[in-house]
VMD Tcl script that draws the C-alpha trace (Angstrom):
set ca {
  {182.09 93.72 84.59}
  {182.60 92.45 87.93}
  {180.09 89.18 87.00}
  {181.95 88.66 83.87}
  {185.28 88.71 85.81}
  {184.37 86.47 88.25}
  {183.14 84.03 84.92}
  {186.42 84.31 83.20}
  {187.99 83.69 86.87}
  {185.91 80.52 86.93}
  {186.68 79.12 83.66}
  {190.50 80.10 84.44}
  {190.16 78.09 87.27}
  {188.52 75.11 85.51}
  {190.78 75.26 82.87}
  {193.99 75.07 84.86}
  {192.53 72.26 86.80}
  {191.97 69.88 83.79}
  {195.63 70.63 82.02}
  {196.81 69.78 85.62}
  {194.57 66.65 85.75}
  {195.64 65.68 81.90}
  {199.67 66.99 83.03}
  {199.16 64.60 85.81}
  {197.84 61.66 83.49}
  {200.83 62.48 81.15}
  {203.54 62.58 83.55}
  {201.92 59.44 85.67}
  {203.65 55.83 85.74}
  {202.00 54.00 82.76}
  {198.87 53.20 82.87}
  {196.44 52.02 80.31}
  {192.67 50.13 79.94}
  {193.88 46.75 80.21}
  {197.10 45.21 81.58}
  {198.58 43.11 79.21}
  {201.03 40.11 78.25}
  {203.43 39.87 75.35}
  {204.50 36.83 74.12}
  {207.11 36.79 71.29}
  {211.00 35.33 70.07}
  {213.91 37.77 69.77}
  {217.01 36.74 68.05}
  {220.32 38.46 68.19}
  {223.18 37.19 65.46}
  {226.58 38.51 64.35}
  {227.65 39.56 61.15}
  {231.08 39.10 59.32}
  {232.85 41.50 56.56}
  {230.43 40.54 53.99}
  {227.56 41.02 56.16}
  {226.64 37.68 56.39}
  {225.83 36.07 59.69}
  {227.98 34.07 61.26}
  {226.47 32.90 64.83}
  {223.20 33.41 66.14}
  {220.44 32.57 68.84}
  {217.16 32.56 69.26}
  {215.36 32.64 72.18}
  {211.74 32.71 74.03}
  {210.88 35.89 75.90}
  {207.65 37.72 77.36}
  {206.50 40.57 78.93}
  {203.84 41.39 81.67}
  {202.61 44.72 82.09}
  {200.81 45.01 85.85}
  {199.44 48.35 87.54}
  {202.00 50.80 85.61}
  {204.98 48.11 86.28}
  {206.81 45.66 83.88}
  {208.41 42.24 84.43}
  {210.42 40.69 81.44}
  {211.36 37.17 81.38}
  {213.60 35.34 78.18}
  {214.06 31.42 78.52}
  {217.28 30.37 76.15}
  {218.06 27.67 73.93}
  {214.99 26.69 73.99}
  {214.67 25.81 77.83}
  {211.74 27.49 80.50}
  {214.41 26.25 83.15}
  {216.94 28.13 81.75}
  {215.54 31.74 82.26}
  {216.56 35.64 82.98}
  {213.99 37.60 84.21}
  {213.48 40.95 85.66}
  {211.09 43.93 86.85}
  {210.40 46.96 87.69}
  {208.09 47.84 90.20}
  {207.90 51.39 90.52}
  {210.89 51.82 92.64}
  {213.69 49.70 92.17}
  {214.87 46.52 89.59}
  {214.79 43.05 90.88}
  {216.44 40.88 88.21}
  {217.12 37.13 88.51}
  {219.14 34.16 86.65}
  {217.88 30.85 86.69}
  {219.20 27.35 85.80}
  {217.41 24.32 86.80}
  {215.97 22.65 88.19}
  {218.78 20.08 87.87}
  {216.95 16.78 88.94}
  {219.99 13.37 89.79}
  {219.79 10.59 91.61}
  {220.87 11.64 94.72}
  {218.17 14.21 94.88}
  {215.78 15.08 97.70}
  {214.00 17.84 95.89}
  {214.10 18.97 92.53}
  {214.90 22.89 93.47}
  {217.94 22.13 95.96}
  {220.09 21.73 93.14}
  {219.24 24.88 91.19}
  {221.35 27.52 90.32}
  {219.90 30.94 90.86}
  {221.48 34.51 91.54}
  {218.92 37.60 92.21}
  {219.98 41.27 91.49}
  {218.62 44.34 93.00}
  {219.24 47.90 91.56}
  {217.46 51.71 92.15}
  {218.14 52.48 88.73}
  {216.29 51.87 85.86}
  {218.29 50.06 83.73}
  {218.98 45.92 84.07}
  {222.75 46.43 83.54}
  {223.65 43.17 85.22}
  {221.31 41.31 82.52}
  {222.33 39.54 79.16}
  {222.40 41.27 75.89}
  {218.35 39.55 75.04}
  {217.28 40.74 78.35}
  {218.33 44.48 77.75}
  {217.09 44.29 74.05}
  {213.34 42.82 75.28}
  {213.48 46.02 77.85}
  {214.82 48.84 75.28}
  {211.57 47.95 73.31}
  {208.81 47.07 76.00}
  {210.87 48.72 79.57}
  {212.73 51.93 79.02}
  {209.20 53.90 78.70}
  {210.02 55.13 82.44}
  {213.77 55.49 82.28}
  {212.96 57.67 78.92}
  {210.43 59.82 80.87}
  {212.28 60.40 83.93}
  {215.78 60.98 82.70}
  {217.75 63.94 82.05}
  {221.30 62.71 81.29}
  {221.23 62.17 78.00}
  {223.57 59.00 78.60}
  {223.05 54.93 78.33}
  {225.23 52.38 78.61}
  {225.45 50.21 75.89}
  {222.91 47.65 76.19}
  {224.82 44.59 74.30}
  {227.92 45.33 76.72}
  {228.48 43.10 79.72}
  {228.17 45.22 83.24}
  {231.96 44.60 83.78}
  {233.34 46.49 81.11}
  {230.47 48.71 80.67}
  {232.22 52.23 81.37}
  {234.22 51.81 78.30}
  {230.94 51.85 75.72}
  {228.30 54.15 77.82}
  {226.69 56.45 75.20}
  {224.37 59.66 74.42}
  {221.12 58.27 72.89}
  {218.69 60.46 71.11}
  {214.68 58.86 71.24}
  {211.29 59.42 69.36}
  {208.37 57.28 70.88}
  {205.62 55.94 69.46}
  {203.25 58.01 71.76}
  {204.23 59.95 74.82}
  {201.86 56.99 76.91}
  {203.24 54.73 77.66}
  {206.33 56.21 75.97}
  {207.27 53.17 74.24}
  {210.38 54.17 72.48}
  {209.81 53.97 68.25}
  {213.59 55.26 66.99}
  {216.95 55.52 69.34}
  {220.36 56.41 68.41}
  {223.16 55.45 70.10}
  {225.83 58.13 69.43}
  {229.65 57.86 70.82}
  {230.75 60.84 73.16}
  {234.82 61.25 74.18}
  {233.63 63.53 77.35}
  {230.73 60.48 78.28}
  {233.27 57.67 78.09}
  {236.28 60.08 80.36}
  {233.39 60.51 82.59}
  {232.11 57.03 83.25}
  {235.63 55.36 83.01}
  {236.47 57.48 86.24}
  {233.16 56.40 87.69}
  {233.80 52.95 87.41}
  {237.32 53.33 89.18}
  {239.32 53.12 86.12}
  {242.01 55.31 84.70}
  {240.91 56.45 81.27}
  {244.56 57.74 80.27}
  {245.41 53.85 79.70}
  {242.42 52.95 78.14}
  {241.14 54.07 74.12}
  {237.78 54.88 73.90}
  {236.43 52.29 71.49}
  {234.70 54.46 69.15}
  {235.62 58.10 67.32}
  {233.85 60.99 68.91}
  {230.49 61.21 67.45}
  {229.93 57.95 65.89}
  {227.32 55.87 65.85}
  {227.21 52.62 67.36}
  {223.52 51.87 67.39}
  {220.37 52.12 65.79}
  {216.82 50.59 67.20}
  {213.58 51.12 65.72}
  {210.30 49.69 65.63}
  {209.35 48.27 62.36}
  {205.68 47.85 63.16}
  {202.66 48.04 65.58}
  {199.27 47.02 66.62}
  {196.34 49.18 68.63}
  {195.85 47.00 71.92}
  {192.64 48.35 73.43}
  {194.14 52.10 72.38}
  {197.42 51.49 73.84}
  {200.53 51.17 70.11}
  {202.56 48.14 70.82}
  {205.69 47.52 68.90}
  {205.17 44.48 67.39}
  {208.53 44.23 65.24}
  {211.55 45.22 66.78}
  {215.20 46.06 65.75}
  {218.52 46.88 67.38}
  {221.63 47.30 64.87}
  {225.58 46.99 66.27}
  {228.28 49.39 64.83}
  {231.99 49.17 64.84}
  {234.93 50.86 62.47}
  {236.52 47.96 60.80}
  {240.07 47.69 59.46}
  {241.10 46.45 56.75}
  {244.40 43.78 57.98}
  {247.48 45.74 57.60}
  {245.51 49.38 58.15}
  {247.66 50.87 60.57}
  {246.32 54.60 59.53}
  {243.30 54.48 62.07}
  {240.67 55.15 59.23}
  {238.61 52.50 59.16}
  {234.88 51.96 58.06}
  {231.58 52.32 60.11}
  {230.45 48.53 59.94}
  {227.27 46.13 61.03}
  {228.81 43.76 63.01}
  {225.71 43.00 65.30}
  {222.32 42.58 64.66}
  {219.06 41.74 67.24}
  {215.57 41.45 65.93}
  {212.09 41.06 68.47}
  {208.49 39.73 67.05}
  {205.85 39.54 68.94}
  {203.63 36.42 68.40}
  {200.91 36.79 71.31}
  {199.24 39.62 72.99}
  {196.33 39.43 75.40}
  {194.76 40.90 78.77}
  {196.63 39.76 81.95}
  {195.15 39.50 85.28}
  {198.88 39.09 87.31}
  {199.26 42.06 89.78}
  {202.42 41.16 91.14}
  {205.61 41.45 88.88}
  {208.11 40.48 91.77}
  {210.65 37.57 90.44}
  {209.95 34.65 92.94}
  {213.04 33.17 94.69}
  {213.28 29.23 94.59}
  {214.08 27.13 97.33}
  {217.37 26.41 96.31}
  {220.42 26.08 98.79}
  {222.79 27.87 96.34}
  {220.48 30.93 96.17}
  {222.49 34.08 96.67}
  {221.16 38.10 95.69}
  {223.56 40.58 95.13}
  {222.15 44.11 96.04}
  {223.65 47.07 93.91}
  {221.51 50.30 95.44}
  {224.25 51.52 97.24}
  {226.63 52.37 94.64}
  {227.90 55.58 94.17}
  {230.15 57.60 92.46}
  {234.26 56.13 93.06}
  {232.20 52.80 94.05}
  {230.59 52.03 91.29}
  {230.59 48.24 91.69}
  {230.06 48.34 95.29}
  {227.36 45.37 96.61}
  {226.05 43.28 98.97}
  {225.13 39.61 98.87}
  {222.62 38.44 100.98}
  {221.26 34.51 101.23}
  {217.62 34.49 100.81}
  {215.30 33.75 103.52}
  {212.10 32.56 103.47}
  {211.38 33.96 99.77}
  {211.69 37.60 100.48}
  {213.64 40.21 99.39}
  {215.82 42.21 100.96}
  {214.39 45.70 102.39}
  {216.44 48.52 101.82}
  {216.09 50.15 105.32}
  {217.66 46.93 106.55}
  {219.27 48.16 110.42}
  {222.97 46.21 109.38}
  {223.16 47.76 105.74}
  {225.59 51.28 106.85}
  {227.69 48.86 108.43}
  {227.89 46.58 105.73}
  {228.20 48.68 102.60}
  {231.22 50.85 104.51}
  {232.86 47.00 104.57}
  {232.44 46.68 101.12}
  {233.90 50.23 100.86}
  {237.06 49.28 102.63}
  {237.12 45.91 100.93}
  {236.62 47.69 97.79}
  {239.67 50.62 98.79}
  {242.41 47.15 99.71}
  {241.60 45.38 96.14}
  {242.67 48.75 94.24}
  {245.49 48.75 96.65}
  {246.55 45.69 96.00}
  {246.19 46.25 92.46}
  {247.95 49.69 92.32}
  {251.11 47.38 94.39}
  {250.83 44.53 92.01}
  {251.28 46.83 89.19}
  {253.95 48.72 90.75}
  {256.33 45.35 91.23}
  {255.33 44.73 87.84}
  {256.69 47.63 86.39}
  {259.73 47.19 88.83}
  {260.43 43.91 87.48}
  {260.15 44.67 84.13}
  {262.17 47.08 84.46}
  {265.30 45.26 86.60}
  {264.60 42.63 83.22}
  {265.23 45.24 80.63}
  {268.43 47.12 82.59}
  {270.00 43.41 82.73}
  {269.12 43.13 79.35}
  {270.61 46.16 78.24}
  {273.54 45.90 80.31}
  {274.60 42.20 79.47}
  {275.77 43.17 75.93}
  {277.30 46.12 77.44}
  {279.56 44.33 79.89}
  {280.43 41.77 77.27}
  {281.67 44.43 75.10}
  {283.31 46.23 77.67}
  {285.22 43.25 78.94}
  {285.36 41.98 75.42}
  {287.63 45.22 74.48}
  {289.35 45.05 77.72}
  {290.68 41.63 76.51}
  {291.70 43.12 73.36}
  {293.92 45.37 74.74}
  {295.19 43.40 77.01}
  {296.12 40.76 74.15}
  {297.73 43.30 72.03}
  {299.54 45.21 75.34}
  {301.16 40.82 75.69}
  {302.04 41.37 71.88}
  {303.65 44.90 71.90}
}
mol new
graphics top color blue
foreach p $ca { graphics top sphere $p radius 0.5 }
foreach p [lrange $ca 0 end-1] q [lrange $ca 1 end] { graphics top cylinder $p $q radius 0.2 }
display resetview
């Protein structure tokens, strides 16, 4: 009994060290035989009441996968110098926008006059990208924020980082497999409590603002409309992401409305093959008009809160930078006088329109005031 115990207590053993070895393989950054490049065009149109398109664009994008990481670039209207690109390297998003470079007469070299901002973020998401950029990484980039997220919440991916409180919604996912975790069906469902949440986040008051959607609809759909096997690793191939809205009919002043396509993005990949790159880090030009604006000390009450740092030398900026407490409580402060000034602008506002409507009102009162007093005077002369 005793050998037989100390047997099962062996293959107990054994057995709990493989599931941890295969929970650690699961639960690992991605990782697969070969590392990989995606080549493809993805093309993003809007629709009118009919359903018809009315204007569209289609762009150039790829994707490298490196070593468990990502890097995403899309080149518009046609134009490599003309670029957004991004990547994640296991701890934090450095993003980039490119335009150039612009070569005239007067030039001494071809990158001083290019036009390029950088972005750095801890999060997962490329919020400060275009709409292309955020549709190439819902399909080929979110594996990670999908596997290490417990929110429940996304903000809207075709919604500019600006207004981006106002559409941030509760997504529901499938995936394809659960490695890489490429993402095969998400919905994008509305949420009243989600928006009241993220509107105060952002340093907005939500009692002024409508939340643009009724509670529980939903605004998107994206799902992968076929794959390939790449060396045992499913790869969407075909990609969609579908825009709701309600939609009135002109006069409807009811509030019912009709859940509508008015948005429509579509991803095909063209090329796949092995990549050798290791490094996914955007390069920074030489450009004198280089500037990167670092978002990974936001927090909640400062949700836009950066810095912007020049460039030097090609590197990026470390995090554990000796100035950066001093800096980000400036951008605090600065942050504290422009809702200040803000709150005071509205206040005279509101002042002012309201001196305009007592004159207003009181104008026609005078003049019938005085206008009676007249009378009676007149008829006082008569009697």
């Amino acid at each position: 009994m005793k050998h037989r115990f100390c047997l099962n207590l062996e293959f107990c053993n054994s057995a709990f060290i493989v599931l941890t070895l295969i929970s650690s393989l699961l639960h690992a950054p991605f990782a697969h035989a070969a590392d990989f490049r995606l080549s493809g065009k993805c093309a993003r149109w809007a629709l009118d009441e009919t359903g018809a398109a009315t204007v569209g664009y289609t762009n150039d994008f790829e994707v490298v996968f490196a070593q468990g990481n990502w890097h995403s670039k899309v080149c518009f209207n046609g134009n490599t110098n003309y670029y957004e690109e991004y990547a994640f390297d296991g701890q934090e998003i450095k993003g980039a926008f490119g335009q150039g470079p612009l070569v005239t007469a007067d030039s001494k070299k071809a990158e001083t006059n290019m036009y390029w901002m950088g972005f750095l973020m801890t999060n997962l998401v490329p919020m400060t990208a275009a709409c292309e950029t955020k549709f190439v990484w819902l399909a080929y980039g979110s594996y990670e924020f999908f596997r290490r997220d417990t929110s429940r919440e996304l903000l809207a991916p075709w919604v500019p980082r600006d207004i981006n409180g106002a559409q941030c919604l509760l997504y529901r996912v499938t995936k394809l497999s659960e490695t890489p975790g490429f993402p095969k069906t998400i919905e994008l469902r509305a949420s009243k409590d989600v928006w009241k949440k993220w509107e105060k986040l952002s340093g907005r008051d939500s009692r002024r603002e409508t939340c643009p959607y009724p509670d529980g609809f939903i605004a998107g759909e994206y799902k992968v409309l076929a794959t390939t096997n790449f060396e045992g690793t499913e790869v969407p191939m075909t990609v969609s992401l579908d825009r709701y809205a309600m939609r009135h009919e002109r006069g409807e002043r009811d509030g019912r409305g009709v859940r509508a396509k008015i948005e429509q993005y579509l991803g095909v990949i063209t090329k796949i093959e092995r990549s050798d790159r290791q490094d996914v880090t955007p390069p920074i030009p030489e450009a004198s008009g280089a500037y990167i604006y670092d978002y990974r000390f936001e927090e909640p009450g400062y949700y836009d809160l950066h810095l912007t740092w020049k460039p030097k030398s090609g590197h990026w900026p470390a995090i554990d930078r000796p100035e950066i407490p001093a800096l980000a409580a400036k951008a605090k402060r600065e942050i504290e006088l422009s809702r200040k000034a803000a709150r005071q602008s509205l206040l005279i506002r509101r002042t002012v329109g309201f001196g305009a409507m007592l004159v207003l009102v009181s104008v026609p009162f005078l003049f019938v005031c005085l206008r009676g007093r007249n009378v009676r005077k007149a008829k006082t002369k008569t009697n």
